[in-house]
MIZA-454412 format. One record per residue (C-alpha): x, z negated, y negated; residue number from 1; chain. Coordinates in nm, 2 decimals, m for minus. Last residue first. Example, Ala and Ser with C-alpha at 12.3 -4.5 7.8 and 13.67 -1.06 7.14 Angstrom:
<sites>
[[1.37, m0.71, 0.11], 2, 'A']
[[1.23, m0.78, 0.45], 1, 'A']
</sites>
This chain:
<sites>
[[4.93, m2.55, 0.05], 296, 'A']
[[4.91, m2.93, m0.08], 295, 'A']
[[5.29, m2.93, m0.21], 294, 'A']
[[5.23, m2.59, m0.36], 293, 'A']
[[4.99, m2.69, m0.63], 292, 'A']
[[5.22, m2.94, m0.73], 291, 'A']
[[5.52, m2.73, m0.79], 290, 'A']
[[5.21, m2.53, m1.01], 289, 'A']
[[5.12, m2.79, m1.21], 288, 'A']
[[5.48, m2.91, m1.30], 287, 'A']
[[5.52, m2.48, m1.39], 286, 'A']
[[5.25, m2.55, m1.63], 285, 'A']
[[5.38, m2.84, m1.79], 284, 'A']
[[5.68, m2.72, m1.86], 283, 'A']
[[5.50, m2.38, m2.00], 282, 'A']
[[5.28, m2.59, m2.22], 281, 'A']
[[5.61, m2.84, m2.34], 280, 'A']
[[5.78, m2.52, m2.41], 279, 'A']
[[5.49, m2.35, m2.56], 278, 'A']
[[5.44, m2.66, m2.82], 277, 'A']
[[5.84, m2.68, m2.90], 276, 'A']
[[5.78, m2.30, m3.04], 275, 'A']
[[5.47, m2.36, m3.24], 274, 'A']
[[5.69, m2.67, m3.34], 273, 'A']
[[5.97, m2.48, m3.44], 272, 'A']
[[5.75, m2.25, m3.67], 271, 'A']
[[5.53, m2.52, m3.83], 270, 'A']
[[5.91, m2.67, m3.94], 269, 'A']
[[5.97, m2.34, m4.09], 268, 'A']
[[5.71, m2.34, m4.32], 267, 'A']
[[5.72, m2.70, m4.38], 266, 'A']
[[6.11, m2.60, m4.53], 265, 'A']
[[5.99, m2.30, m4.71], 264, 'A']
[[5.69, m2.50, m4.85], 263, 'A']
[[5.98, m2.76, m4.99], 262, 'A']
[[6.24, m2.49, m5.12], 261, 'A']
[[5.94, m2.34, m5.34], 260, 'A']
[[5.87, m2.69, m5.46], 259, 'A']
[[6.21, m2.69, m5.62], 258, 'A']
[[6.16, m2.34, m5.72], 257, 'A']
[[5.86, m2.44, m5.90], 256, 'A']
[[6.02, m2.70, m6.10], 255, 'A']
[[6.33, m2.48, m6.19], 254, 'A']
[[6.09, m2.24, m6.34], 253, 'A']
[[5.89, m2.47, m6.53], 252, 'A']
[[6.14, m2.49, m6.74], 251, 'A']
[[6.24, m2.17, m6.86], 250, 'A']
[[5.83, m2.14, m6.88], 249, 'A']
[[5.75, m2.36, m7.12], 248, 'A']
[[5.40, m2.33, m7.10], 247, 'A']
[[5.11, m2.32, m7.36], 246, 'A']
[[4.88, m2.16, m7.10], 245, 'A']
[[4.80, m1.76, m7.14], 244, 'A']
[[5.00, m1.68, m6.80], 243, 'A']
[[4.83, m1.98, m6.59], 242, 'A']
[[4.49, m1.75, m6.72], 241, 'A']
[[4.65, m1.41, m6.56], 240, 'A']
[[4.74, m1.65, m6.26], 239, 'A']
[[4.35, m1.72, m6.18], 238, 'A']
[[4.20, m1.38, m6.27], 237, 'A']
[[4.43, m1.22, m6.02], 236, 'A']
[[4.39, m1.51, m5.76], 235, 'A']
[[4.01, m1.46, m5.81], 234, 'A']
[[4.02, m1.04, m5.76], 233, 'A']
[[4.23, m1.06, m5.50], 232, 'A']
[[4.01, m1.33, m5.34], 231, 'A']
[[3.70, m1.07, m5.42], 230, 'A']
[[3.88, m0.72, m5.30], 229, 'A']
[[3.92, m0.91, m4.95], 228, 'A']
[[4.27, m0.99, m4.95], 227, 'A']
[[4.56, m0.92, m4.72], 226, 'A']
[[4.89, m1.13, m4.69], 225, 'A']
[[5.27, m1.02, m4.59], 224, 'A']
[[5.44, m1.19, m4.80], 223, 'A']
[[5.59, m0.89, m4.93], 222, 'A']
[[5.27, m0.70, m4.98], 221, 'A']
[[5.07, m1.04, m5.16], 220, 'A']
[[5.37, m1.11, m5.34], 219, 'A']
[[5.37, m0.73, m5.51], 218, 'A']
[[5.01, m0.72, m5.55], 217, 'A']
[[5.02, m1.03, m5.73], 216, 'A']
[[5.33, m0.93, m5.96], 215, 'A']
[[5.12, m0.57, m6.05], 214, 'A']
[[4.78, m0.78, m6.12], 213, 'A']
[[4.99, m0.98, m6.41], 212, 'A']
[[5.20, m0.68, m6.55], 211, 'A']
[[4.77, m0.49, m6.55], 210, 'A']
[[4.67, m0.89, m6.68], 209, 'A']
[[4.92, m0.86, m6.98], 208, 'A']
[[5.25, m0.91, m7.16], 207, 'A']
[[5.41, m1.09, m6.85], 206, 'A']
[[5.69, m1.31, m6.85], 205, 'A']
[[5.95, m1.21, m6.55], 204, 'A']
[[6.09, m1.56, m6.48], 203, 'A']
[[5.73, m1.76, m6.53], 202, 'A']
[[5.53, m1.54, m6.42], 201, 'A']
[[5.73, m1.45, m6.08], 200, 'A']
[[5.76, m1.79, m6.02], 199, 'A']
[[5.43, m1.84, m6.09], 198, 'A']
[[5.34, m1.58, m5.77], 197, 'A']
[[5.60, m1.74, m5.54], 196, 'A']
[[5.45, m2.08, m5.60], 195, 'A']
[[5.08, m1.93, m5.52], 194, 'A']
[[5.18, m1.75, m5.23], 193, 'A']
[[5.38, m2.04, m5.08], 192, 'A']
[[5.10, m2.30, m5.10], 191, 'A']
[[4.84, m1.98, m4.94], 190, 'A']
[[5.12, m1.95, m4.67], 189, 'A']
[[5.12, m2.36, m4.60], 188, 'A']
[[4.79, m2.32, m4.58], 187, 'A']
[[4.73, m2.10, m4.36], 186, 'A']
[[4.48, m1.83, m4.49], 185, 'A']
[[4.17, m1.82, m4.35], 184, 'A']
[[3.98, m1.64, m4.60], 183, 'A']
[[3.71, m1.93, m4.64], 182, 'A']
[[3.94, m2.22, m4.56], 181, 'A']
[[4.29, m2.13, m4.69], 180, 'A']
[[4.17, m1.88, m4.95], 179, 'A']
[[3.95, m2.07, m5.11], 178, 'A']
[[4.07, m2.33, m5.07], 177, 'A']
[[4.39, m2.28, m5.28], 176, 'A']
[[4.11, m2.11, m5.53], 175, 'A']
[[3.95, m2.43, m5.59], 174, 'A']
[[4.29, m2.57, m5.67], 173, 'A']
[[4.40, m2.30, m5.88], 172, 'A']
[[4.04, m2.33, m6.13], 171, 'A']
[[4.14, m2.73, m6.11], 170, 'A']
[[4.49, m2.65, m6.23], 169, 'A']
[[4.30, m2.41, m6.54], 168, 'A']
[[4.07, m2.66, m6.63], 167, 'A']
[[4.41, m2.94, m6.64], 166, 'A']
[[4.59, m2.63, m6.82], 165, 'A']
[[4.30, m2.64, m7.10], 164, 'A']
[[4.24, m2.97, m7.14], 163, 'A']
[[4.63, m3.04, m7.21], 162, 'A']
[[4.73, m3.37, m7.11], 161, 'A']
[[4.83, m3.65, m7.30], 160, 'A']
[[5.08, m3.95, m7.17], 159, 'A']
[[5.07, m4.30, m7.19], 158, 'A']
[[5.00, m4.45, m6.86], 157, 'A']
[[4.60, m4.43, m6.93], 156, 'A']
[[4.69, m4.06, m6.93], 155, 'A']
[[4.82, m3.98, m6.60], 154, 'A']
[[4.59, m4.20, m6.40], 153, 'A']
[[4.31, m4.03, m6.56], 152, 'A']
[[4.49, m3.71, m6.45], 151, 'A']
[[4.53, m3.85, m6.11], 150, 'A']
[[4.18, m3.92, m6.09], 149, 'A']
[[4.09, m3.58, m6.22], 148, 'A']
[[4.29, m3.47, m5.94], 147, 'A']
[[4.17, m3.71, m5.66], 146, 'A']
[[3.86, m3.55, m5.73], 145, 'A']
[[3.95, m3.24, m5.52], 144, 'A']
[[3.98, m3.44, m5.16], 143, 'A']
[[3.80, m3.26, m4.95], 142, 'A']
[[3.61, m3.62, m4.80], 141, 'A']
[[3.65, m3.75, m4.44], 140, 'A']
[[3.61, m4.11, m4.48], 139, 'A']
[[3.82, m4.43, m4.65], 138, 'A']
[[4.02, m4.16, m4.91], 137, 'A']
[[4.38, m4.18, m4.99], 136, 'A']
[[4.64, m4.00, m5.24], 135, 'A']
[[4.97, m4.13, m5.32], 134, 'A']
[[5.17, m3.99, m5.58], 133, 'A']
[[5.53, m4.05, m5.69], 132, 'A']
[[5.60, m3.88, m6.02], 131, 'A']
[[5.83, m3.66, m6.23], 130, 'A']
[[5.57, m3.40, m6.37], 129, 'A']
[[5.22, m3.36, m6.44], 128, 'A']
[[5.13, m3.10, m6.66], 127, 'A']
[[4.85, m2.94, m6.54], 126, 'A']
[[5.01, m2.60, m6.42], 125, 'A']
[[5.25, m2.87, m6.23], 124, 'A']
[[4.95, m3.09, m6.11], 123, 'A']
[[4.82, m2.79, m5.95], 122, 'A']
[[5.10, m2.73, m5.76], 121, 'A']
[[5.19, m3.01, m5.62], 120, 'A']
[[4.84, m3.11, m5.54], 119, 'A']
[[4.82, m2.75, m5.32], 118, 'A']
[[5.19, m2.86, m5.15], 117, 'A']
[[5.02, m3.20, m5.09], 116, 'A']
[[4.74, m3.06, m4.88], 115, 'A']
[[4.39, m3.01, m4.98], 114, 'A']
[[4.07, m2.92, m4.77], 113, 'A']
[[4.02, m3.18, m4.54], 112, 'A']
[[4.17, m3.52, m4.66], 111, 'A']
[[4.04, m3.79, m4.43], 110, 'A']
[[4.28, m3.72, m4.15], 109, 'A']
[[4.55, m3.70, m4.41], 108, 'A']
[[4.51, m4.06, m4.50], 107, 'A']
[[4.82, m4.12, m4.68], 106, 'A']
[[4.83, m3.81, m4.88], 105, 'A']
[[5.20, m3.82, m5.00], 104, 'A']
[[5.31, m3.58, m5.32], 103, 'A']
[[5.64, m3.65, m5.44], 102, 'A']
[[5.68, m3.46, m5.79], 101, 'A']
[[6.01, m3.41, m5.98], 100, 'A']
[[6.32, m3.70, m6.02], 99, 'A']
[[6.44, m3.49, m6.33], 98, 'A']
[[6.31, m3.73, m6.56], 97, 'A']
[[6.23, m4.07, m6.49], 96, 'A']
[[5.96, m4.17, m6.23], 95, 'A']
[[5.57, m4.22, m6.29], 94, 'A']
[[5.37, m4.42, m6.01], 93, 'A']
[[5.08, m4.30, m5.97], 92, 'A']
[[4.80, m4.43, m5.70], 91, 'A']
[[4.52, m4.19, m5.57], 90, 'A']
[[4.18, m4.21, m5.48], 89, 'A']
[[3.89, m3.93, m5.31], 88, 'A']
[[3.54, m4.06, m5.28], 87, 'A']
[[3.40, m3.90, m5.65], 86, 'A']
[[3.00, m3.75, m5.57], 85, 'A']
[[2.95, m3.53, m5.87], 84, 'A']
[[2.68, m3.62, m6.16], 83, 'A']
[[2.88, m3.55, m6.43], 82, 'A']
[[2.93, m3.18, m6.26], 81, 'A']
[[3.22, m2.99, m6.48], 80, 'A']
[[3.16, m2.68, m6.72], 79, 'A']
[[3.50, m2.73, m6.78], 78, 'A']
[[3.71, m2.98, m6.65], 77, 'A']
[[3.85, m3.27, m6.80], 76, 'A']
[[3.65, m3.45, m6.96], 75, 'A']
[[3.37, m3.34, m6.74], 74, 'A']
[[3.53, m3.48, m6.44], 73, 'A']
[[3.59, m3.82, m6.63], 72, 'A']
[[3.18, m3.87, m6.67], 71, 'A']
[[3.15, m3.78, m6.34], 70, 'A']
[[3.38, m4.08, m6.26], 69, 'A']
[[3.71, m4.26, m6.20], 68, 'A']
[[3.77, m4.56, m6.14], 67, 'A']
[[4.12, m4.78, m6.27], 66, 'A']
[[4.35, m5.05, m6.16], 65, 'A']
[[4.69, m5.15, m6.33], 64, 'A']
[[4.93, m5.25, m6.04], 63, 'A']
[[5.20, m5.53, m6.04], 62, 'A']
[[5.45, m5.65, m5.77], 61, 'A']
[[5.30, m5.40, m5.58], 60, 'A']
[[5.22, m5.48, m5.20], 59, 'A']
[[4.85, m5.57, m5.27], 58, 'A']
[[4.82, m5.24, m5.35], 57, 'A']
[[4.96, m5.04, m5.04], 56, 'A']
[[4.82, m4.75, m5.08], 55, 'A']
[[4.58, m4.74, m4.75], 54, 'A']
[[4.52, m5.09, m4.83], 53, 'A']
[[4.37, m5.06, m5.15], 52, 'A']
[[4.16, m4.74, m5.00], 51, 'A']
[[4.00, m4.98, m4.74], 50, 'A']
[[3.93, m5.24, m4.97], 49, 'A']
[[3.71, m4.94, m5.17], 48, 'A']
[[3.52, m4.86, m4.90], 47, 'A']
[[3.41, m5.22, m4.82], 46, 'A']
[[3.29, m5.22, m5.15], 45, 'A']
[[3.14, m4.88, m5.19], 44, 'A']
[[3.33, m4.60, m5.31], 43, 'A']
[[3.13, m4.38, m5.59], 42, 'A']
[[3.36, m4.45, m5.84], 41, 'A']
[[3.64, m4.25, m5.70], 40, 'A']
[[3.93, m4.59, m5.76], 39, 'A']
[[4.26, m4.50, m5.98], 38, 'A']
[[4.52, m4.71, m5.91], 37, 'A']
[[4.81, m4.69, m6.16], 36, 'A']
[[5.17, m4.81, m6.10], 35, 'A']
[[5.30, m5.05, m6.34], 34, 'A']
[[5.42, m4.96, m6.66], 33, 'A']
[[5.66, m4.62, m6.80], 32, 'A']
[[5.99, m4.78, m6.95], 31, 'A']
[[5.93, m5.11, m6.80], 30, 'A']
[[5.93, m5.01, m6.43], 29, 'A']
[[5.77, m5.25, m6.24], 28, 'A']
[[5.99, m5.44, m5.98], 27, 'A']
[[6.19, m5.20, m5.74], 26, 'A']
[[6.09, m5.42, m5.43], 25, 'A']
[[5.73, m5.35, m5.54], 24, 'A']
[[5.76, m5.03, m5.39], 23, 'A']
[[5.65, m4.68, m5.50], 22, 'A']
[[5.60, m4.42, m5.26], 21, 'A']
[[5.85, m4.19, m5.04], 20, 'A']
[[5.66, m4.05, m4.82], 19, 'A']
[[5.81, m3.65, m4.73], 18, 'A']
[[5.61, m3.42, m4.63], 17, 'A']
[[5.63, m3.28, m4.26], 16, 'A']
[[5.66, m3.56, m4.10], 15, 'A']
[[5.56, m3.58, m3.71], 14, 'A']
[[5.87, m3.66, m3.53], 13, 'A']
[[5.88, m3.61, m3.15], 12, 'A']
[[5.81, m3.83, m2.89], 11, 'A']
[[5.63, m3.58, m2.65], 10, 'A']
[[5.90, m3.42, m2.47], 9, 'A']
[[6.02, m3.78, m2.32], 8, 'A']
[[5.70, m3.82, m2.18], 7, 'A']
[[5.67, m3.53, m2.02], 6, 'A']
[[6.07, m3.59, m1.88], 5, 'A']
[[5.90, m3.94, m1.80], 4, 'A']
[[5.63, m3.79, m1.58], 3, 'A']
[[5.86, m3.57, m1.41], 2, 'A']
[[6.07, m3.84, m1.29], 1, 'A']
</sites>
């Protein structure tokens, strides 16, 4: 009996992102195009199979394949590395408007450094909106040049992106990880932060880096976060550039608060589960010590 009450505690549900990626049941969408692969260039064969079936490729009814290169970071990024190792890959599957961003890493145990929330937002200061992407990678890789992919990916469907805000989204996911792996951050918190911040941009509109500095400062006290002087000084530098981009900011509003309501949810769900965890430790603690006192 006890061991199925164990059991029983540990079949729980795992999500905490929502997967909702494109399917060839819908048929290609004539309005935007197949979905679009896009391949890091330095996959090897095998590797690359491996990615196709991570996102499902041979599942499309129709699917435009692409890679992705040093050449591609550069175009992209400023002062970017042409000769950069590119592993990470992503399919795109544009939507219709007002259907926002779905972010789904498919291989999250080969993703180290980014989550979805962190892709959200980045491709939001980029420019991306309203579409389904999947991201995947065949080994343990950080996972940044999934975003030049999906910029790629972006463009070849039919849209143009802004050099500048794509610099600027790679500049905020550098700093994500920044602060989630070398100031140890949570991620989910260092997600939240940077949403919360924007928001603040975008409704209050500041005139300069000192309004800029004052809206950090303000998050970082009510959220309960302390920086060395350095990460202050990178996030401040950071949103004082988002605040120079050719934004519309009325809109972008609604779009971040939508992503705001998604962190809060994840935020709360790594809450409950701290909380289910010490229930199952203590169950399984007091099982331990019953059977201690049958040998005494």
């Amino acid at each position: 009996m006890a061991a199925m009450i164990a059991l029983s505690l540990l079949v729980i549900p795992t999500s905490a992102f929502a997967s909702t990626g494109s399917s060839s049941s819908e048929g290609v969408n004539e309005k935007f195009g197949p979905p679009i692969v896009v391949y890091g260039a330095d996959l090897s064969d095998s590797e690359k199979e491996s990615v196709k079936k991570s996102l499902s490729v041979e599942d499309e009814a129709e699917v435009k394949e692409i890679e992705v290169d040093g050449d591609d970071l550069v175009t992209y990024i400023q002062d970017g590395d042409a000769s950069a190792n590119m592993y990470s890959s992503a399919k795109i599957t544009r939507k219709d408007e007002g259907k926002g961003l779905v972010i789904d890493i498919v291989t999250e145990e080969n993703i180290t450094q980014v989550t979805s929330e962190m892709y959200a937002n980045a491709m939001l200061t980029a420019g991306i909106e309203n579409a389904v992407v999947e991201v995947a990678a065949p080994k343990k890789v950080t996972g940044h040049s999934a975003l030049v992919g999906i910029y790629k990916a972006y463009e070849v469907s039919g849209e143009k992106l802004d050099p500048e805000r794509t610099d600027v989204a790679n500049d905020e996911l550098s700093v994500a990880t920044i602060l989630a792996n070398e100031a140890g951050i949570d991620e989910a918190k260092v997600s939240e932060l940077l949403t919360e911040i924007k928001k603040d941009i975008a409704e209050k509109n500041p005139a300069s880096k000192e309004e800029v500095e004052k809206i950090v400062t303000d998050q970082l006290d009510r959220l309960q976060i302390e920086l060395s002087p350095e990460d202050r000084q990178l996030l401040i530098d950071l949103m004082d550039r988002i605040r120079q981009l050719d934004i519309d900011f009325s809109k972008w509003s609604d779009q971040l608060s939508d992503l705001s309501s998604t962190i809060d949810g994840i935020i709360g769900d790594i809450a409950d589960n701290e909380g289910f965890w010490q229930k199952v430790k203590d169950f399984f603690q007091s099982l331990a010590d019953s059977l201690k006192s049958l040998f005494k």
